[in-house]
C-alpha positions as CSV (number, residue, x, y, z in Angstrom):
1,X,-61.9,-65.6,18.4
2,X,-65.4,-64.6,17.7
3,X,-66.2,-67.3,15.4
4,X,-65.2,-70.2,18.3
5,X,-67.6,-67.9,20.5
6,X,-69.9,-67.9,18.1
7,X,-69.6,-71.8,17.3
8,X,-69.3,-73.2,20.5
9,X,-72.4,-70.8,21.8
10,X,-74.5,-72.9,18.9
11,X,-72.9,-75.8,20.1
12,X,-73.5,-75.8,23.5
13,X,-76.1,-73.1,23.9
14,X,-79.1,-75.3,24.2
15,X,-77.7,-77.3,26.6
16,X,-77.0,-74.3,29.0
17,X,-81.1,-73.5,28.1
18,X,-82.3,-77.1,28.8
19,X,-82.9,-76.8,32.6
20,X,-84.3,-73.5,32.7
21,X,-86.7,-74.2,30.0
22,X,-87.9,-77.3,31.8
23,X,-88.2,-75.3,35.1
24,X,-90.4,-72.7,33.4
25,X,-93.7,-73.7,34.5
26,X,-96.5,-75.1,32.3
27,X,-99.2,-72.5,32.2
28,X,-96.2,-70.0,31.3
29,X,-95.1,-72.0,28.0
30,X,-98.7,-72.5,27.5
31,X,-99.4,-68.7,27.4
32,X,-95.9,-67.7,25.6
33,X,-97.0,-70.5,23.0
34,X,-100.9,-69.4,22.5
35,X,-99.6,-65.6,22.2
36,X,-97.0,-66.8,19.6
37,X,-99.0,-68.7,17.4
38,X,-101.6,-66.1,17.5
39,X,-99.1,-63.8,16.6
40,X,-97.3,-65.9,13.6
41,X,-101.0,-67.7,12.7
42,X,-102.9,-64.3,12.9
43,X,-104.4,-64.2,9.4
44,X,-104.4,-68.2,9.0
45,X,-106.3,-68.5,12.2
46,X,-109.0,-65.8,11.4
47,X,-109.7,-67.2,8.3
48,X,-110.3,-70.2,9.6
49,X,-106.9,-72.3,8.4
50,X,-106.9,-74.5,11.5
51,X,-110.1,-76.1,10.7
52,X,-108.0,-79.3,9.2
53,X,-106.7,-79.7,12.9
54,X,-110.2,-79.6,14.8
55,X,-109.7,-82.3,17.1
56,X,-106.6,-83.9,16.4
57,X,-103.3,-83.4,17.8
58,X,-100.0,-82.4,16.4
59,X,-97.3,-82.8,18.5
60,X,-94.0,-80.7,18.7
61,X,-90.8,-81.4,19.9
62,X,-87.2,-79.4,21.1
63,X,-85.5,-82.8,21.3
64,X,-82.3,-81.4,22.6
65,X,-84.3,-79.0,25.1
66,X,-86.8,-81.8,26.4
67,X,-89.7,-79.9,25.6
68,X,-93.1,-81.0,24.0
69,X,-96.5,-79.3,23.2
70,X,-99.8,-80.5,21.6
71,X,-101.2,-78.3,19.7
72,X,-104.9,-78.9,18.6
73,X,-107.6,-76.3,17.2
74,X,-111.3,-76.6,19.1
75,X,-114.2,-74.5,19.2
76,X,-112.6,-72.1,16.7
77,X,-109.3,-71.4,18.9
78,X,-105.8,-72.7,19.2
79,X,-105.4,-75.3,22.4
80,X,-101.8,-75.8,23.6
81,X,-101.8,-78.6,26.2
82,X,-99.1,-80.7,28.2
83,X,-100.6,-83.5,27.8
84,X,-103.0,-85.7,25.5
85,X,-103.8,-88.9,24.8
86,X,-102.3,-89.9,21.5
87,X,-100.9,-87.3,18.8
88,X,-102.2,-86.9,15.1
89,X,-98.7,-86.1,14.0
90,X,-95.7,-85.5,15.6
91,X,-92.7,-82.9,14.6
92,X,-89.2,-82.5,16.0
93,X,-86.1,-81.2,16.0
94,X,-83.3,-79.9,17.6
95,X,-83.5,-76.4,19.0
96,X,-80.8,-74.4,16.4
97,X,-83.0,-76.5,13.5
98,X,-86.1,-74.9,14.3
99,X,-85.4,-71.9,14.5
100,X,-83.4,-72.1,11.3
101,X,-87.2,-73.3,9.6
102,X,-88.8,-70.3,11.3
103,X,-86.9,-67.7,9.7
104,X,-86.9,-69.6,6.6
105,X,-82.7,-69.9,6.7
106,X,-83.3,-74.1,6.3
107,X,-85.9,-76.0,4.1
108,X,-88.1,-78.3,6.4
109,X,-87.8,-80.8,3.5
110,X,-84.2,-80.6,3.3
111,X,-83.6,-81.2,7.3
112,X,-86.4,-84.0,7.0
113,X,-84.3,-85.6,4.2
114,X,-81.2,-85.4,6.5
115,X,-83.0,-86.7,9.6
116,X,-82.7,-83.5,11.3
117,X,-86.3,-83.1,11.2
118,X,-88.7,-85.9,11.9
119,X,-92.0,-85.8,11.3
120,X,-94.1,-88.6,12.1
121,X,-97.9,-89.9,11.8
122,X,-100.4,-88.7,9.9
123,X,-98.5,-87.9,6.7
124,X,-101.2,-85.9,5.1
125,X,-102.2,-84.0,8.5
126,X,-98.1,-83.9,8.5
127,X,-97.9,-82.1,4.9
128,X,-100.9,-79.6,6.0
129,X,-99.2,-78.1,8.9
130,X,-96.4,-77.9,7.0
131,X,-98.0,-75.9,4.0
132,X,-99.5,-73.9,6.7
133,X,-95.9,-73.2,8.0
134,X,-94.7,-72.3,4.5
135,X,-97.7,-69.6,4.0
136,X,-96.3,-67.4,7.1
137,X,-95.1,-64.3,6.0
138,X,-92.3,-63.6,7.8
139,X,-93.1,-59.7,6.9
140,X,-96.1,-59.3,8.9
141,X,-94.0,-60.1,12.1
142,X,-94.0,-57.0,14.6
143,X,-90.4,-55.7,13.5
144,X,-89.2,-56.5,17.4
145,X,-89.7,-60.8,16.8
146,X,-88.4,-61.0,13.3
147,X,-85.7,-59.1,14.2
148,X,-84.8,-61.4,16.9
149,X,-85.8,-64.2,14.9
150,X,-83.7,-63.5,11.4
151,X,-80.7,-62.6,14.0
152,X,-80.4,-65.2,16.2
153,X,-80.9,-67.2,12.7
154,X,-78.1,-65.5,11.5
155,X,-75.7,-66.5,14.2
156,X,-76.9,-70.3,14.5
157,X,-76.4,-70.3,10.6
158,X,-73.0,-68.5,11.2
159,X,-71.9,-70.7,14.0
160,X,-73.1,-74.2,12.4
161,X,-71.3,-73.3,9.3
162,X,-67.9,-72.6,11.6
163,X,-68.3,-76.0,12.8
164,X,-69.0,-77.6,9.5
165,X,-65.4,-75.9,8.1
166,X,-64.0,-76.9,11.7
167,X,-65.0,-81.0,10.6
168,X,-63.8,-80.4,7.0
169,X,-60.0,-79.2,8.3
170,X,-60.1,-82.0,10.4
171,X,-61.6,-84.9,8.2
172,X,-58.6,-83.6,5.7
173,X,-55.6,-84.3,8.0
């Protein structure tokens, strides 16, 4: 009984999220993004890690949510906007993916590989943020967000396993 919960939540959670998440105004994803890369980027961005994006955009994707930042690094700070004109490099991915990478529960090159993960553009600006990505240590997280993080990770991981055995029952019949 749980594990259906469980699997049909990961199935069809981001859907129930969607139009919420695309209601929420701009200048509040803007702020909740700016706080959380400052929070996650906090060492990278004070010693000056970003400098390889000065100028140039890097676009990011929740596919199945319909959302999309830029991201860019200018006059020493982190810019989020809605907008710009054309992206450096682009990643996406669906919403239960990501947040798989960002507790470290999936390798970004493994979901790449299996087209759950698309990066596009720039490959070497592509392969930077993505070493930057990879040097986050998940341990210097306020306990609070990598609690939330590892356990919602957990139960995505949980539930997308429930659904792979589900396909294996069926694909034997």
């Amino acid at each position: 009984m749980i594990a259906q919960l469980r699997k049909h939540m990961v199935q069809y959670g981001p859907a129930l999220i969607r139009v919420p998440a695309q209601m929420t105004p701009f200048a509040i994803q803007k702020k909740v993004m700016l706080d959380g890369l400052a929070m996650v980027f906090k060492e990278a961005l004070e010693d000056g890690d970003f400098e390889f994006l000065e100028d140039r955009w890097l676009k990011v994707e929740v596919r199945d949510l319909g959302l999309r930042w830029y991201i860019s690094y200018q006059d020493e700070q982190l810019v989020v906007s809605e907008h710009a004109e054309q992206e450096d490099v682009s990643f996406s991915g669906e919403c239960n993916d990501l947040v798989l990478i960002a507790a470290r529960k999936e390798d970004p090159d493994t979901l790449f590989f299996q087209r759950r993960l698309r990066i596009e553009g720039d490959t070497e600006l592509g392969l930077e943020v993505k070493n930057l990505m990879d040097s986050i240590d998940l341990e210097l997280l306020p306990a609070p967000v990598k609690f939330v993080l590892q356990q919602s990770a957990d139960f995505i991981q949980k539930g997308m396993q429930d659904m792979a055995a589900d396909k294996e029952v069926i694909n034997a019949h």
